[in-house]
C-alpha positions as CSV (number, residue, x, y, z in Angstrom):
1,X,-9.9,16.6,-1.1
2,X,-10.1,13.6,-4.0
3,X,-7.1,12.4,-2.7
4,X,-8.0,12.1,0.9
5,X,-11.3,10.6,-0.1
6,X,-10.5,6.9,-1.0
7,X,-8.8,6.7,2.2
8,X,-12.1,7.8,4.2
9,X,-13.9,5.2,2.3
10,X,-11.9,2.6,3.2
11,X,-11.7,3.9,7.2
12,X,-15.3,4.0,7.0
13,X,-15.7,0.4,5.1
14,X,-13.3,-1.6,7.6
15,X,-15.4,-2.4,9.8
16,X,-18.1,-3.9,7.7
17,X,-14.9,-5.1,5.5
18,X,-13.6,-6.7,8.8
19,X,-16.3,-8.8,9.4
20,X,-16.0,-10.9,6.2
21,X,-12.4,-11.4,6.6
22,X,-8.5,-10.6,8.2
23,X,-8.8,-6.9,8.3
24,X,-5.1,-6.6,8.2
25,X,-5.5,-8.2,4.4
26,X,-8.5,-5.9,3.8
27,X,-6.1,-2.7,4.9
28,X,-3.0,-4.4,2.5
29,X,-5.6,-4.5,-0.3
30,X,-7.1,-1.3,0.4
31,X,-3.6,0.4,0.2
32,X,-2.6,-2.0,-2.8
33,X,-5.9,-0.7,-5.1
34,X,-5.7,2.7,-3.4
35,X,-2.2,3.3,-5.1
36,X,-3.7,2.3,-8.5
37,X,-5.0,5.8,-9.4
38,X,-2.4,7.5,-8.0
39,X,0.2,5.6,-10.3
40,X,-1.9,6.0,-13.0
41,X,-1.9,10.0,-12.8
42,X,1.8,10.0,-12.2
43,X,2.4,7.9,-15.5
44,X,-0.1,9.9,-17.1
45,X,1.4,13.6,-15.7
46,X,5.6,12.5,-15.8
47,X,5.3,9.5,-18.0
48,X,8.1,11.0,-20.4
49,X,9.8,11.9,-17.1
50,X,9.8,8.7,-15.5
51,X,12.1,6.6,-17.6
52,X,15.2,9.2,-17.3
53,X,14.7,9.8,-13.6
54,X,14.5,6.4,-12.2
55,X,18.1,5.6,-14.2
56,X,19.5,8.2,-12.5
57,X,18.4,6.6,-8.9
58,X,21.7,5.1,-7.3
59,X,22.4,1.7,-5.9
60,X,22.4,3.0,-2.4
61,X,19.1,3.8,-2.7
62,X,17.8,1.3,-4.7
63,X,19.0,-1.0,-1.3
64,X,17.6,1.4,0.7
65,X,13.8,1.2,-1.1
66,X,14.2,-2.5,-1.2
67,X,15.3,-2.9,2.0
68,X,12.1,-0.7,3.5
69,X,9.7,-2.5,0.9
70,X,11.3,-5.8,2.6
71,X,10.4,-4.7,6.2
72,X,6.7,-3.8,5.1
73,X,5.8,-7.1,4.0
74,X,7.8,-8.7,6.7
75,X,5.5,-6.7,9.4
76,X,2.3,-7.4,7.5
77,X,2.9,-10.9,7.5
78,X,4.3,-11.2,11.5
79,X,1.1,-9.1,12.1
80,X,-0.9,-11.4,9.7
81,X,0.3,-14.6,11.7
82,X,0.2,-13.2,15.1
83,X,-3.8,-11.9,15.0
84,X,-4.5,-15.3,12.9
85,X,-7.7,-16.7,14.0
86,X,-8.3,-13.3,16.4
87,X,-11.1,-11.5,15.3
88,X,-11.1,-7.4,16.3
89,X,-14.1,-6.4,17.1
């Protein structure tokens, strides 16, 4: 339930959000400072964990993660320049 509830904030706050700017940068943001607390407990739970376990992540997947990361902010910003100056209401 704590996790789920950040989420149904933001849902809840877009539309008021919306209204004061892009609401696809309001949902980037939202998800930006919405992962804050969650990498904060991970560090905080496998901090001594982390270090060893993301040497052992291959190059394969390291293209892989990049590549995907890569096509995210590719489709935010195509989605950022096609509603630009279009207003959902």
């Amino acid at each position: 339930m704590p996790v789920r509830s950040p989420g149904q904030v933001g849902t809840v706050m877009v539309r008021w959000v919306s209204k004061h700017c892009d609401p696809v940068m309001a949902t980037g943001w939202h998800m930006v400072l919405g992962s804050l607390p969650l990498a904060a407990l991970s560090l905080a739970l496998e901090g001594d964990e982390l270090l060893p376990r993301l040497a052992q992540i291959d190059g394969a997947r390291r293209a892989r993660t990049g590549y995907g990361c890569f096509v995210v902010c590719c489709t935010v910003s195509l989605t950022a320049l096609v509603m630009d100056g279009q207003r959902v209401r």
